[in-house]
N, C-alpha and C positions, 0 to 999 in steps of 0.2 A: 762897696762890695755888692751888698744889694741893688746897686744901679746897674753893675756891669750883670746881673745875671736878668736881669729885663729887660736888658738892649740884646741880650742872645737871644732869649723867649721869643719878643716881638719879630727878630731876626728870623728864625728858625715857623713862627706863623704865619709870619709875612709868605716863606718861601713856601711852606705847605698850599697856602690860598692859591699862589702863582702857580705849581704842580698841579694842583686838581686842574683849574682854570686852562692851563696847556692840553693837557690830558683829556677834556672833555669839548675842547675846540679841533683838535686832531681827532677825536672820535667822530665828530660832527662834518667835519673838512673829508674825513675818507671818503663819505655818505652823496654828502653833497658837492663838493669844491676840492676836489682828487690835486686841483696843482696849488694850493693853499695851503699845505700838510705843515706838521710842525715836523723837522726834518729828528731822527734818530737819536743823534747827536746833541741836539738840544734838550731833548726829553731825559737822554742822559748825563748830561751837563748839569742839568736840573736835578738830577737824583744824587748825583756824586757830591754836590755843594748843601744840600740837608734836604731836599724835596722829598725824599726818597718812601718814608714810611708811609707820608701821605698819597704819595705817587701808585704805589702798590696797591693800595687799599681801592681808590678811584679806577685803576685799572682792571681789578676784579670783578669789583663792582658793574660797571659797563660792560665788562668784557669787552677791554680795548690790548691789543697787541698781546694777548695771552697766548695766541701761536709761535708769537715769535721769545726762542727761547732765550737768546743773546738779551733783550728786551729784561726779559719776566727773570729770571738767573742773575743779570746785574742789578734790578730795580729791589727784589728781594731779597737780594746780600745786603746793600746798602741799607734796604729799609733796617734791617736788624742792628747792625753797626751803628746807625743815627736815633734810631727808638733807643738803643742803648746811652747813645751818648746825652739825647733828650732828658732822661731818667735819670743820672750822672749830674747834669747842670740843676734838674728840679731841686733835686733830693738831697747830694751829696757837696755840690759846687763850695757851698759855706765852707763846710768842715775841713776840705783839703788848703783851699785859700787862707781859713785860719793856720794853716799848721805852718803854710809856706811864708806868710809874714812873718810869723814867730822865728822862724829860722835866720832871721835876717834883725 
């Protein structure tokens, strides 16, 4: 039990790293290297699969893609959804796993 929520952990930090790291290579790519962009879609892909709380944050931060609202409206739904679900695996993951074995 405790193993499967540290392979999520690592999962879910691993993707945060890869998020900012997107995020701050696409802010830099606008600047300098305009046909090297990380394409929309990816940046979203990236949020929708757990990058998302971190994606946000690094977004703000920089002020990367904060005009575009398609962007900043999915990247902050998500974030909220996955900070939620983050919080869910830290906190609560045991308690409900124990209840589901038990049932069985």
């Amino acid at each position: 039990m405790e193993k499967t929520r540290i392979i999520l952990l690592v999962y879910l930090g691993a993707l945060s790293i890869y998020a900012i790291t997107i995020s701050i290579y696409d802010k830099i790519a606008a600047k300098k290297y305009p046909r090297r962009r990380i394409r929309e879609r990816t940046l979203l892909l990236t949020a929708i699969v757990g990058g998302a709380p971190a994606m946000f944050i690094i977004l703000q931060f920089i002020r990367h893609k904060t005009k575009h609202l398609k962007i900043i409206a999915t990247v902050a739904a998500l974030g909220v959804l996955w900070a939620g679900i983050y919080l869910y695996i830290i906190f609560r993951f045991e308690l409900v796993w124990n209840a589901v074995i038990n049932l069985f």
